[in-house]
NUBA-642604 format. One record per residue (C-alpha): y, z, x. Coordinates in nm, 3 decimals. Each point is the difference from the previous one (the first is absolute). Example, Ala and Ser with C-alpha at 12.3 -4.5 7.8 and 13.67 -1.06 7.14 Angstrom:
! NUBA-642604
{rovex {-0.450, 0.780, 1.230}}
{rovex {0.344, -0.066, 0.137}}
! end
This chain:
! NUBA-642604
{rovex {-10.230, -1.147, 4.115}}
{rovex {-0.281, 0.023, -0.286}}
{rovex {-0.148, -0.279, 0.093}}
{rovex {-0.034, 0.058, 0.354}}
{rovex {-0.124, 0.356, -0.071}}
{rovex {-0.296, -0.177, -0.248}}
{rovex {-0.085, -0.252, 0.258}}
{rovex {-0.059, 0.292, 0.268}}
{rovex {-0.237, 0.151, -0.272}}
{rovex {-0.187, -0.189, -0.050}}
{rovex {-0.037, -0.145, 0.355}}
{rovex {-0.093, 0.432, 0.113}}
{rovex {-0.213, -0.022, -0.304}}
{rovex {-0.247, -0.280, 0.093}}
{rovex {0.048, 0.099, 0.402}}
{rovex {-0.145, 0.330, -0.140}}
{rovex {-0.266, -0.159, -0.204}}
{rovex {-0.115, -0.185, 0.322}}
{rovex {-0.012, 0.321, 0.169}}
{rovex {-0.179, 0.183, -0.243}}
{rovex {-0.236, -0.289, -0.036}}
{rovex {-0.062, -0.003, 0.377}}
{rovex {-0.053, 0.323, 0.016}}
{rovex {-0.261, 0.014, -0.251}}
{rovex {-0.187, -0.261, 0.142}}
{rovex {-0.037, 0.180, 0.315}}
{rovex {-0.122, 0.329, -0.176}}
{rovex {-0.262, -0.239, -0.148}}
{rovex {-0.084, -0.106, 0.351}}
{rovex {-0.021, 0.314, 0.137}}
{rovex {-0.210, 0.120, -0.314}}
{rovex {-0.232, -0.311, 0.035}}
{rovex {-0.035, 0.003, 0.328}}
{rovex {-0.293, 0.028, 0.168}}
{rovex {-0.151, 0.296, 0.214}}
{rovex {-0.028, -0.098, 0.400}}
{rovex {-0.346, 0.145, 0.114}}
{rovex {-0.027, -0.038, 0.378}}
{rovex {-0.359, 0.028, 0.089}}
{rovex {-0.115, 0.082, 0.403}}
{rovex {-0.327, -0.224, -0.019}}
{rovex {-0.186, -0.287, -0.188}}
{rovex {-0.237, 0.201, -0.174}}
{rovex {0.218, 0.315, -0.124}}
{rovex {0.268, -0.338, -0.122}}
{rovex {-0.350, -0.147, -0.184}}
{rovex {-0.042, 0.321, -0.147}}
{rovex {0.386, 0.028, -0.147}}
{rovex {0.019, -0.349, -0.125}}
{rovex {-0.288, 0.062, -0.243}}
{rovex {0.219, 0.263, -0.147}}
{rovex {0.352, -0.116, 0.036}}
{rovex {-0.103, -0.366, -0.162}}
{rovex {0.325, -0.191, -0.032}}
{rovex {0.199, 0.356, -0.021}}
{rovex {0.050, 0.042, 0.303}}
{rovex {0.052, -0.221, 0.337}}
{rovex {-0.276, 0.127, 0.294}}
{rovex {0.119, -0.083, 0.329}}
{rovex {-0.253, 0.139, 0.289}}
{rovex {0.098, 0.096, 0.340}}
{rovex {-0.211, -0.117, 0.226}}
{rovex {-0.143, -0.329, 0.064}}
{rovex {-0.357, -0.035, 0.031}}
{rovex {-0.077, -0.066, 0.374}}
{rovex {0.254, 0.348, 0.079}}
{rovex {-0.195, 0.292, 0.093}}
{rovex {0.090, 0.259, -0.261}}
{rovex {-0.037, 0.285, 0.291}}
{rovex {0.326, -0.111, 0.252}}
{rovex {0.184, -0.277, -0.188}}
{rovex {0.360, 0.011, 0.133}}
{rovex {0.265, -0.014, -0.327}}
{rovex {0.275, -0.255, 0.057}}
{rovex {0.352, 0.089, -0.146}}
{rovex {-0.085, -0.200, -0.294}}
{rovex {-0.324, 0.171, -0.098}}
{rovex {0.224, 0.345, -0.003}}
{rovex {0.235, -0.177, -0.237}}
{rovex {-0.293, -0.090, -0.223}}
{rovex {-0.143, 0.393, -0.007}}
{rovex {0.376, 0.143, -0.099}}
{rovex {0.048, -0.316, -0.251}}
{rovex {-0.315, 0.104, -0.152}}
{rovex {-0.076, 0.194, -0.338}}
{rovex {-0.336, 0.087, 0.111}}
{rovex {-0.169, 0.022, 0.350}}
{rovex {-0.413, -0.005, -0.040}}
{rovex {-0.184, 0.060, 0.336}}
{rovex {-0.305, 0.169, 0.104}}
{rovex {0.131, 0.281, 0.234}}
{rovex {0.076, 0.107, 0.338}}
{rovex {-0.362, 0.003, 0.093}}
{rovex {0.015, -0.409, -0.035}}
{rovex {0.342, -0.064, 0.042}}
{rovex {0.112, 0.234, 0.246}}
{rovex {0.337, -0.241, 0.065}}
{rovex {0.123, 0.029, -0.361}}
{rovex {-0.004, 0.431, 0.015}}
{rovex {0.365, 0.043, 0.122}}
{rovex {0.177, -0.282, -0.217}}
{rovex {-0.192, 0.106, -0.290}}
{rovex {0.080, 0.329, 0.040}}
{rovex {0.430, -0.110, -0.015}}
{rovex {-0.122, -0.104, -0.357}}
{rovex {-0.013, 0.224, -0.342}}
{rovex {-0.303, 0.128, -0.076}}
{rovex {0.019, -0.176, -0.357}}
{rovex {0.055, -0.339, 0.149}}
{rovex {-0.359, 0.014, 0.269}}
{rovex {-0.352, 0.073, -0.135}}
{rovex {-0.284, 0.093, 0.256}}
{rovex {-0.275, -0.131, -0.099}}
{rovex {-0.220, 0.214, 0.258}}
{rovex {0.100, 0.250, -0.168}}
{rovex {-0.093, 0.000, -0.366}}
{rovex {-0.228, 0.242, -0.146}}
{rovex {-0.332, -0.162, -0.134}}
{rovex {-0.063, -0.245, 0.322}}
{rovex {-0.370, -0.002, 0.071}}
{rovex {-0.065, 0.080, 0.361}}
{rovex {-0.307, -0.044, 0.215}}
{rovex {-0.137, 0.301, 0.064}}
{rovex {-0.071, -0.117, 0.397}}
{rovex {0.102, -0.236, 0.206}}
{rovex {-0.419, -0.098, 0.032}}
{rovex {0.112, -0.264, 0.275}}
{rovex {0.049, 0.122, 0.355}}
{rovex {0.299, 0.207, 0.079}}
{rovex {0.170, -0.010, 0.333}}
{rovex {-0.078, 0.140, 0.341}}
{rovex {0.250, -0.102, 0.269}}
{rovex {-0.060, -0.354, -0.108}}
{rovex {0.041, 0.008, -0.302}}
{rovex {-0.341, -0.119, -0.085}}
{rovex {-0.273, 0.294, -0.035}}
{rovex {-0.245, -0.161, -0.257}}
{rovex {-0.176, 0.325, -0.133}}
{rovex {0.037, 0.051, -0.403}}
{rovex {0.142, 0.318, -0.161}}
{rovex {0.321, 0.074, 0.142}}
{rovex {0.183, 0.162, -0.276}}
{rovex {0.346, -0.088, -0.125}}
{rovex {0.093, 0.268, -0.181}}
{rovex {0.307, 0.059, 0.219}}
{rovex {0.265, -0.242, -0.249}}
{rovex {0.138, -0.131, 0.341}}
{rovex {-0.317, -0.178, 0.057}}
{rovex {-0.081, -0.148, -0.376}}
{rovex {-0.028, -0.394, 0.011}}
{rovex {0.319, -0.104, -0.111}}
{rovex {-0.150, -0.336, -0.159}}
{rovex {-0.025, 0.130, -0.305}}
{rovex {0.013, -0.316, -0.154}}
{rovex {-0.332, -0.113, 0.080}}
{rovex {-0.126, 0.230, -0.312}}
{rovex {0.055, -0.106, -0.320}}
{rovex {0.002, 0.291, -0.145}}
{rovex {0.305, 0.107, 0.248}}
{rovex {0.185, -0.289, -0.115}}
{rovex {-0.023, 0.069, -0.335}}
{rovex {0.153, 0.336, 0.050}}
{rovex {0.299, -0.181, 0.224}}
{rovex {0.061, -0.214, -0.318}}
{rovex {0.046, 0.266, -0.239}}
{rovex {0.254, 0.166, 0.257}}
{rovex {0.207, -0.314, -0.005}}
{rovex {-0.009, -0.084, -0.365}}
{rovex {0.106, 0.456, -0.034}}
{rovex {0.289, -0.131, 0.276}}
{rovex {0.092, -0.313, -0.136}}
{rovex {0.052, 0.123, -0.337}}
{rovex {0.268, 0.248, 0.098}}
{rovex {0.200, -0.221, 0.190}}
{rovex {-0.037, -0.257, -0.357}}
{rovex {-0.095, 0.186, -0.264}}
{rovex {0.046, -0.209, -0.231}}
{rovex {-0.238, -0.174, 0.181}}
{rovex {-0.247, 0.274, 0.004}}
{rovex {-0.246, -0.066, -0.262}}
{rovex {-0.082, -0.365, 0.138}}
{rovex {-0.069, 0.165, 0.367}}
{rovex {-0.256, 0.252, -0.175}}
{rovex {-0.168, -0.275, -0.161}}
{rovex {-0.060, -0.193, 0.292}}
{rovex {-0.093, 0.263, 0.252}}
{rovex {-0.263, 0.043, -0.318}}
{rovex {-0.116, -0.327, 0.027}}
{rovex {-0.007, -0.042, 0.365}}
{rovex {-0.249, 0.332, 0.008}}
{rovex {-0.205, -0.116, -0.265}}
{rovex {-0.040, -0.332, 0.194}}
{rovex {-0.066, 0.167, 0.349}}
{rovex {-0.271, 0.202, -0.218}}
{rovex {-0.169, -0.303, -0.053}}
{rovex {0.025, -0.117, 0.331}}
{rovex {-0.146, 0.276, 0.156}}
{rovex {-0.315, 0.023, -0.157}}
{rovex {-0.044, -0.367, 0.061}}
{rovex {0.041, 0.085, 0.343}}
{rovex {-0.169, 0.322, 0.036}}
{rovex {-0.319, -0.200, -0.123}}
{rovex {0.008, -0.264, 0.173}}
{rovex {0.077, 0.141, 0.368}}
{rovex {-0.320, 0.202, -0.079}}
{rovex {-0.261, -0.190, 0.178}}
{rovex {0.210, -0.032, 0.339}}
{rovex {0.044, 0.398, -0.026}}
{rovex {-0.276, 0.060, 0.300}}
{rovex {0.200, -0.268, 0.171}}
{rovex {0.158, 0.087, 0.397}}
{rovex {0.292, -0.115, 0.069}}
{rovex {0.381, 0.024, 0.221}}
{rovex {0.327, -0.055, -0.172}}
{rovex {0.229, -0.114, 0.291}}
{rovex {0.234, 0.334, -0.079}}
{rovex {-0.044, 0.356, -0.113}}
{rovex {0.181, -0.068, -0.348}}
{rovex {-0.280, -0.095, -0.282}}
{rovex {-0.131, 0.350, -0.052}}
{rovex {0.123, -0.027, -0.392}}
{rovex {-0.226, -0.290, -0.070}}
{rovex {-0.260, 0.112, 0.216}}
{rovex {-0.088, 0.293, -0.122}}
{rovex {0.102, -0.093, -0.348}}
{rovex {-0.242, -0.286, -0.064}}
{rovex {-0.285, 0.199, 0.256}}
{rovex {-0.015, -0.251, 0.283}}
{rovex {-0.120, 0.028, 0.340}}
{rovex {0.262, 0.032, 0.322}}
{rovex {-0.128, 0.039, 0.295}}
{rovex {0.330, -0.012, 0.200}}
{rovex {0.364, -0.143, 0.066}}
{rovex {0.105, -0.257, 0.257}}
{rovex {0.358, 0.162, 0.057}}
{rovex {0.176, 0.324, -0.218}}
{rovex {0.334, -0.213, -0.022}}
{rovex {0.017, -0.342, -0.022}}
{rovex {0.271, 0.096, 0.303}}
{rovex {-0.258, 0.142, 0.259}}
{rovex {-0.239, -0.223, 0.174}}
{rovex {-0.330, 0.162, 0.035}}
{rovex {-0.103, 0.154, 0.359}}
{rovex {-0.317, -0.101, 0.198}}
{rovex {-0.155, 0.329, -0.116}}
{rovex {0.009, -0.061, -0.354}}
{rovex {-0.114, -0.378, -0.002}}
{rovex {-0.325, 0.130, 0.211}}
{rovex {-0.036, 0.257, -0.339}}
{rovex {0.094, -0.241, -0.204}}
{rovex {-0.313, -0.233, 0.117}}
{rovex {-0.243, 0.239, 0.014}}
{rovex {0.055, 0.125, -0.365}}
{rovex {-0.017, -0.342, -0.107}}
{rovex {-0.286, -0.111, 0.192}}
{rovex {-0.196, 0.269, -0.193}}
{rovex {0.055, -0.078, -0.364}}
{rovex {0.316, -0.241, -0.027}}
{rovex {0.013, -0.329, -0.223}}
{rovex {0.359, -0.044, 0.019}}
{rovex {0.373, 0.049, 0.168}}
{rovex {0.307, -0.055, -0.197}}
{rovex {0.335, -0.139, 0.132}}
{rovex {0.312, -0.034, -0.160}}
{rovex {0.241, -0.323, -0.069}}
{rovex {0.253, 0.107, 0.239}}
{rovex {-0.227, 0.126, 0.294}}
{rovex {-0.235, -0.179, 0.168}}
{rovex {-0.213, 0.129, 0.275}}
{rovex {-0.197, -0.216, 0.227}}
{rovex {-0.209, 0.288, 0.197}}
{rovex {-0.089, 0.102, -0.357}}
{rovex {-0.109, -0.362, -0.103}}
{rovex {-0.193, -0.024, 0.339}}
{rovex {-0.165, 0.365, -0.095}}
{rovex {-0.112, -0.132, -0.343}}
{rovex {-0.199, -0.320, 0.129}}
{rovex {-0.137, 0.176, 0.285}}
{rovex {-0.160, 0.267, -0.255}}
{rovex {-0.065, -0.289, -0.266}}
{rovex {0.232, 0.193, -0.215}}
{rovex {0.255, -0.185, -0.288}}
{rovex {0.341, 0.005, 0.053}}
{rovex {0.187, 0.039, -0.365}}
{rovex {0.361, 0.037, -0.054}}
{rovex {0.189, 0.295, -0.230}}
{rovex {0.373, -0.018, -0.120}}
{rovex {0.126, 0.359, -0.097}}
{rovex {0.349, -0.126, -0.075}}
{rovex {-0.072, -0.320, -0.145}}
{rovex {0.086, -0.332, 0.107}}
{rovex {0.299, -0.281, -0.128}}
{rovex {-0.283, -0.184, -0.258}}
{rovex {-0.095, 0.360, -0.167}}
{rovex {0.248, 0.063, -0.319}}
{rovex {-0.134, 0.339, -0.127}}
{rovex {-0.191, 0.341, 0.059}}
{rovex {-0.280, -0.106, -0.163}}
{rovex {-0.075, -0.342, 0.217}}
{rovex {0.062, 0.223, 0.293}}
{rovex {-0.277, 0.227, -0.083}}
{rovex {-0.231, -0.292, -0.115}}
{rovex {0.067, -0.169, 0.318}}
{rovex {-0.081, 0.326, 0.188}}
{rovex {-0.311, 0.041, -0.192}}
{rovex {-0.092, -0.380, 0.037}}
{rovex {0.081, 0.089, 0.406}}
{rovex {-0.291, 0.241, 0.027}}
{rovex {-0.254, -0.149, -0.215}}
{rovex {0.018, -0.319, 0.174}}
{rovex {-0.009, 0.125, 0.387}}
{rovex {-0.295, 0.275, -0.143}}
{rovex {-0.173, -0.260, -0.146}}
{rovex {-0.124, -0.338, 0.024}}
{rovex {0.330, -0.120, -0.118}}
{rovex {-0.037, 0.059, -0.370}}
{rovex {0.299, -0.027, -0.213}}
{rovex {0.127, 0.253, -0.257}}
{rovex {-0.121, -0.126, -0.389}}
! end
């Protein structure tokens, strides 16, 4: 019976062993695994991959043609927000559809980037605020009122310097051991975007006196950052098609002291094209989000610069 008893042993002995090995390995897993950072738009996900480096996997939300105002979550994309460690988005005022399932989420697990103290804010609007239409093109509304702040805050360099040091605070407390490497390249992502904005801020300085019409109410940030010249919007959403009364407005501002109207990748407008030749005007295009070919922050804000230096000039390129 000794025999049998020593055989049993050692076979519980090295079934344990397995077990104990196995379950080791997964702690290690779990321990090394990386943080999930689910990220509503292309630029905010830009913004979170210079931080996260190879520490973290950045999936983003939306894809680039979807209209971040209305964009109907399938069963999958609620999966992906509960699977997620970290949910990055702008806000309610941009993403209006993500407020309720958000909001089903622990406060830990979401960061609003709207929301973060030491965002720069245009003071006004500067660019014709709405009448019934939409499309009054007088200058100084005010938007105090937070309800009506731009919501791109992106498009300022200096706003997307404070979203980066939010993420690396975030990241690091979901993986602190992590935390140190986060810090450092937040650090080196602002530094960089230092250095990118005074390159820009000189350059765009000669097309400053420049009129122009972005194609949507949504490039106050830049605008007023770098001290250009809008005259007027096409549409406020990329959503609503401009009335009759507007377009007339929209003409006769631009007949006065216009050089340029921008478009965007994913809308096109032929009544606007038509407008432009008629007045001799340039028709230039602006991506806010970013398109498939750009692979950082920084190209998307050299491409945006490049945008308006080109339509508010002869065509010049960026040194």
């Amino acid at each position: 019976m000794g025999l049998p008893r020593r055989g049993w042993s050692c076979r519980w002995a090295c079934v344990y062993r397995t077990a104990l090995a196995l379950c080791l390995c997964a702690l290690a897993a779990m321990a090394s695994a990386k943080p999930k950072v689910l990220v509503s738009i292309k630029p905010l996900a830009l913004i979170a991959q210079e931080v996260a480096g190879d520490l973290a996997e950045i999936d983003t939300l939306l894809p680039i043609t979807a209209s971040a105002h209305d964009y109907p979550l399938k069963m999958s994309d609620h999966r992906r927000l509960r699977e997620a460690d970290l949910v990055i988005w702008v806000g309610a005022e941009l993403e209006s559809f993500l407020a309720r399932p958000l909001a089903n989420l622990p406060a830990h697990r979401v960061l609003v980037s709207h929301d973060l103290e030491g965002l720069f804010w245009p003071e006004a609007d500067g660019h014709n605020h709405a009448d019934q239409e939409g499309a009054h093109l007088n200058h100084g509304h005010n938007r105090n009122q937070n309800q009506n702040k731009d919501p791109h805050i992106w498009l300022d360099p200096r706003n997307a310097r404070v979203i980066a040091q939010a993420i690396a605070e975030r990241l690091g407390q979901i993986a602190p051991e992590a935390a140190v490497q986060f810090k450092d390249n937040a650090e080196r992502f602002s530094q960089a975007l230092i250095a990118l904005d005074t390159h820009l801020l000189v350059q765009l300085t000669p097309v400053k006196t420049v009129g122009f019409a972005v194609y949507h109410e949504g490039y106050s940030h830049f605008v007023e950052h770098y001290g250009l010249h809008q005259l007027a919007y096409v549409t406020l959403t990329p959503e609503r098609r401009p009335g009759a009364k507007h377009l007339q407005a929209l003409r006769n501002v631009l007949a006065k002291e216009g050089r340029c109207v921008f478009l965007e990748p994913y809308h096109h407008s032929r009544s606007i094209e038509e407008m432009a030749l008629s007045l001799g005007l340039k028709v230039g295009q602006l991506d806010p989000i970013g398109s498939l070919e750009v692979s950082s922050y920084s190209e998307l804000l050299q491409l945006m610069g490049q945008s308006f230096l080109t339509c508010l000039t002869d065509g010049a390129k960026i040194p």
